[in-house]
C-alpha positions in Angstrom: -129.5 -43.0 132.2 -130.9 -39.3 133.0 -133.0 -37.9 130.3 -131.1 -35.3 127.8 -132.3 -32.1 128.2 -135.2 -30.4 126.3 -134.0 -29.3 122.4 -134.5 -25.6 122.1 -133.5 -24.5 117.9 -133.0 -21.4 119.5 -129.8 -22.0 121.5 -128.1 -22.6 118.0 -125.2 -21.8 116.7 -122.6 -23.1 119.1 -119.1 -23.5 119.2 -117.4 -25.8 121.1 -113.3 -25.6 121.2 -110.7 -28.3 122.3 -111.0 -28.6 126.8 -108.1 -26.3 128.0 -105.9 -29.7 128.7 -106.0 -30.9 125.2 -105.1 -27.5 124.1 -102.3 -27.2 126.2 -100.8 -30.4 125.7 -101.2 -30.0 121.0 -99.7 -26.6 121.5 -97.1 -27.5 123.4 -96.2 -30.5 121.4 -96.6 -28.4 118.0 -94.1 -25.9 120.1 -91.4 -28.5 121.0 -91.7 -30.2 117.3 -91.3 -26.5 116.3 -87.9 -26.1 118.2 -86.9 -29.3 117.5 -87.0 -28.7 114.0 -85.5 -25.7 113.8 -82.1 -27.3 116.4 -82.0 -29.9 113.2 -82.3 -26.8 110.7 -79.6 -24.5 112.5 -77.3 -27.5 113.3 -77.3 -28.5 109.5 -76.8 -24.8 108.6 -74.0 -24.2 110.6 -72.3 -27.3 109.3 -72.5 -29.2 112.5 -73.7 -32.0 110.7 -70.5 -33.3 108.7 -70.3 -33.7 104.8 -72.5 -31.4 102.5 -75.1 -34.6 102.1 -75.5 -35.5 105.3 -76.2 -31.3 105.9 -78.9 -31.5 103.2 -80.5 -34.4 104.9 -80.8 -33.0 108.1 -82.1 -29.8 106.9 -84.5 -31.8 105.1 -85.6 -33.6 108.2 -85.7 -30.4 110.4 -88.0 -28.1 107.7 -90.6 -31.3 107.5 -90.2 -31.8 111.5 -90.6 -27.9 112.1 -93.8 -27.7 109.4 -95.1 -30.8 111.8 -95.4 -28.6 114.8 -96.8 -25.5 112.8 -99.7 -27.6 111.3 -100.3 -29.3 114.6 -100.3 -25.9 116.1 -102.9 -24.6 113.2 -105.1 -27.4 113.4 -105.1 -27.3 117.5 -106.2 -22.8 116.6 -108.3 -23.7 113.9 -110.6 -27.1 115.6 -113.9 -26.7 116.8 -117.5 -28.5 116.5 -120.4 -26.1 115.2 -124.0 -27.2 116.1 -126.7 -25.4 114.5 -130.1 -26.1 115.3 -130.1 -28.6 112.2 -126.4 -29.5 111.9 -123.2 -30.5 113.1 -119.7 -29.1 111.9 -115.7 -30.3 112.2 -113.6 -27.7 111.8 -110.1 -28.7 111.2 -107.1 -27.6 109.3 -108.0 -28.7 105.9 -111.5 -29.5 105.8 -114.1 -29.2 107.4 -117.2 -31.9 107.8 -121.1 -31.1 107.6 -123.7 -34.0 108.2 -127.8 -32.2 108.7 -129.4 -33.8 111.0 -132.0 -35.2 109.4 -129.5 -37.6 107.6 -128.3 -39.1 110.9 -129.2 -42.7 111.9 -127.9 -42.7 115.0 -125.5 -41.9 117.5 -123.0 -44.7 119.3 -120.0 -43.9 121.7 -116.5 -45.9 121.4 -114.5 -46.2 123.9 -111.1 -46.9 123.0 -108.4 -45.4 125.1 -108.5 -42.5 127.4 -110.7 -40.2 124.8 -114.2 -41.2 124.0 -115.0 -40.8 120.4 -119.0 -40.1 119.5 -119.8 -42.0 116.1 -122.5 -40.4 114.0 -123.7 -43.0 111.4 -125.3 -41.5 108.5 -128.5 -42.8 106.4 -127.9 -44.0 102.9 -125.6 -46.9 101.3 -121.5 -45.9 101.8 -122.2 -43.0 103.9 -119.3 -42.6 106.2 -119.9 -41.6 109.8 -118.5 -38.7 111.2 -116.3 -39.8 113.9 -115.6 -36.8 116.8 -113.1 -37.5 119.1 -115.1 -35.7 122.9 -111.6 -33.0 123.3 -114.5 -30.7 123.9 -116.3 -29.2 126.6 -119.9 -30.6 126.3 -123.1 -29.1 128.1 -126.4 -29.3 128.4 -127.0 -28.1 124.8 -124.7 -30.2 123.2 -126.8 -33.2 125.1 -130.0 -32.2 124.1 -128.8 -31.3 120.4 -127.4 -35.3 121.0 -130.7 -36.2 122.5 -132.7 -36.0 119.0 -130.4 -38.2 118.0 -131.4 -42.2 118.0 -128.7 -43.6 120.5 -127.5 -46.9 118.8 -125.7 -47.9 121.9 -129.1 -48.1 123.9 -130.3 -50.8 121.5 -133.7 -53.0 121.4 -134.5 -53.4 124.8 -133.4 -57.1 126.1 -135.2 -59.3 128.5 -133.4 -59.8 131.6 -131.3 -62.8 132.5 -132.9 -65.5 134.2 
């Protein structure tokens, strides 16, 4: 594995926003739920929909399916990872999630699916990890930011097999 690249504090702050693919594909799909809703919404409205009740349904179902595509089209505006020379941010729609990094363990990268997700595990008893799913562009200082890191994945060294 190549070595990360030197950590300079004074490439900090950065952001880092979703890769143009992943943005494309969460707007579009907040767009479509978005016009979805809104067919259910009108349809109900105009009394397409049959008896009063079955109108109010609808209508229910379109205004939570057309808020859906909204949030998923804020969240998709509003995500993005901060690094600062001593910590890491997740922005997202409601919250967003700090860990310095002096209270990292370590590092570890899951693979599940197509999208990697890098792990942080924090020190301390019940501290969650701050799981980032890698929708962002990384580069050199992202890696060596990373690099301080301990990587948990590397492990003790083994012997090799016989």
């Amino acid at each position: 594995m190549p070595a990360s690249p030197a950590f300079d504090p004074a490439a900090y702050p950065r952001t880092y926003r979703m890769r143009r693919g992943w943005r494309i594909l969460a707007l579009a799909t907040g767009a479509g739920f978005m016009v979805g809703g809104g067919e259910l919404l009108a349809a109900a409205v105009a009394g397409r929909a049959g008896p009063a009740a079955g109108r109010a349904g609808l209508a229910a179902c379109g205004i939570a399916v057309l808020l859906f595509g909204a949030a998923l089209i804020a969240d998709t505006l509003r995500s993005k990872v901060v690094l600062t020379a001593d910590a890491i941010e997740n922005h997202g729609l409601h919250r967003t999630i700090r860990a310095r990094r002096d209270e990292l363990a370590g590092r570890r990268l899951v693979r599940a699916g197509r999208t990697p997700t890098l792990v942080l595990e924090r020190r301390g008893p019940g501290a969650r990890p701050l799981r980032l799913p890698l929708v962002v562009n990384v580069d050199a200082a992202f890696e060596a930011w990373l690099g301080t890191i301990p990587d948990l994945d590397a492990g003790p060294a083994r012997p090799p097999p016989r």
